[in-house]
C-alpha positions, 0 to 999 in steps of 0.5 A: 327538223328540230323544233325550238320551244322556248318557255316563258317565266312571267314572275309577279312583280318583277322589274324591280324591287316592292315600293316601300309602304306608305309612311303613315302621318305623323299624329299628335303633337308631331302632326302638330309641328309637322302642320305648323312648319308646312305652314310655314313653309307655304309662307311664314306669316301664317304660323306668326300666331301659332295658336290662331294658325291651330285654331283655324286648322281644327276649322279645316278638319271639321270641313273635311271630316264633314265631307264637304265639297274640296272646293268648299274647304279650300274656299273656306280655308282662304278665308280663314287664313286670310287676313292680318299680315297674310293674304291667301288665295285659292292656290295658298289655300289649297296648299294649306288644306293640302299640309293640313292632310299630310301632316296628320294634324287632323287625327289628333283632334 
């Protein structure tokens, strides 16, 4: 009788190629533009008046960098933004802390 005996290669991540790293955000005055068009994609009346949209931004950054509760922040940012030709609810808000985070406007200030 012949005996079969089959070997068995597990190679580490086989199964497809190594994601890419993450892409880092961008800081400066890039995660500045990087920001302010986030903003005005989430609706374009809130970068009517850049330098308001700046300011209440950097009003962002604090919370986070405070620690405060995500609820909290998105709270507060509804109430920041809103106003003037814009109205911005929890969902709004949320995207705009979201945009905030992503386009590294946060490190720079």
């Amino acid at each position: 009788m012949m005996t079969v005996v089959g070997l068995l290669f597990v190679v580490a991540g086989c199964g497809g190629p190594e994601p890419a790293p993450p892409t880092p955000a961008p800081t400066g005055a890039a995660g500045a533009a990087s920001y302010l068009a986030a903003l005005g994609a989430i609706d374009p009346a809130l970068v009517t008046d850049p330098d308001r949209a700046v300011s209440r931004g950097k009003n962002v950054c604090l919370d986070l960098e405070a620690g405060k509760e995500r609820a909290t922040v998105v709270s507060n940012a509804a109430a920041r933004f809103d106003g003037g030709s814009v109205a911005v609810d929890a969902a709004k808000a949320e995207r705009i802390v979201a945009a905030i985070e992503s386009s590294g406007f946060c490190s720079q200030q």
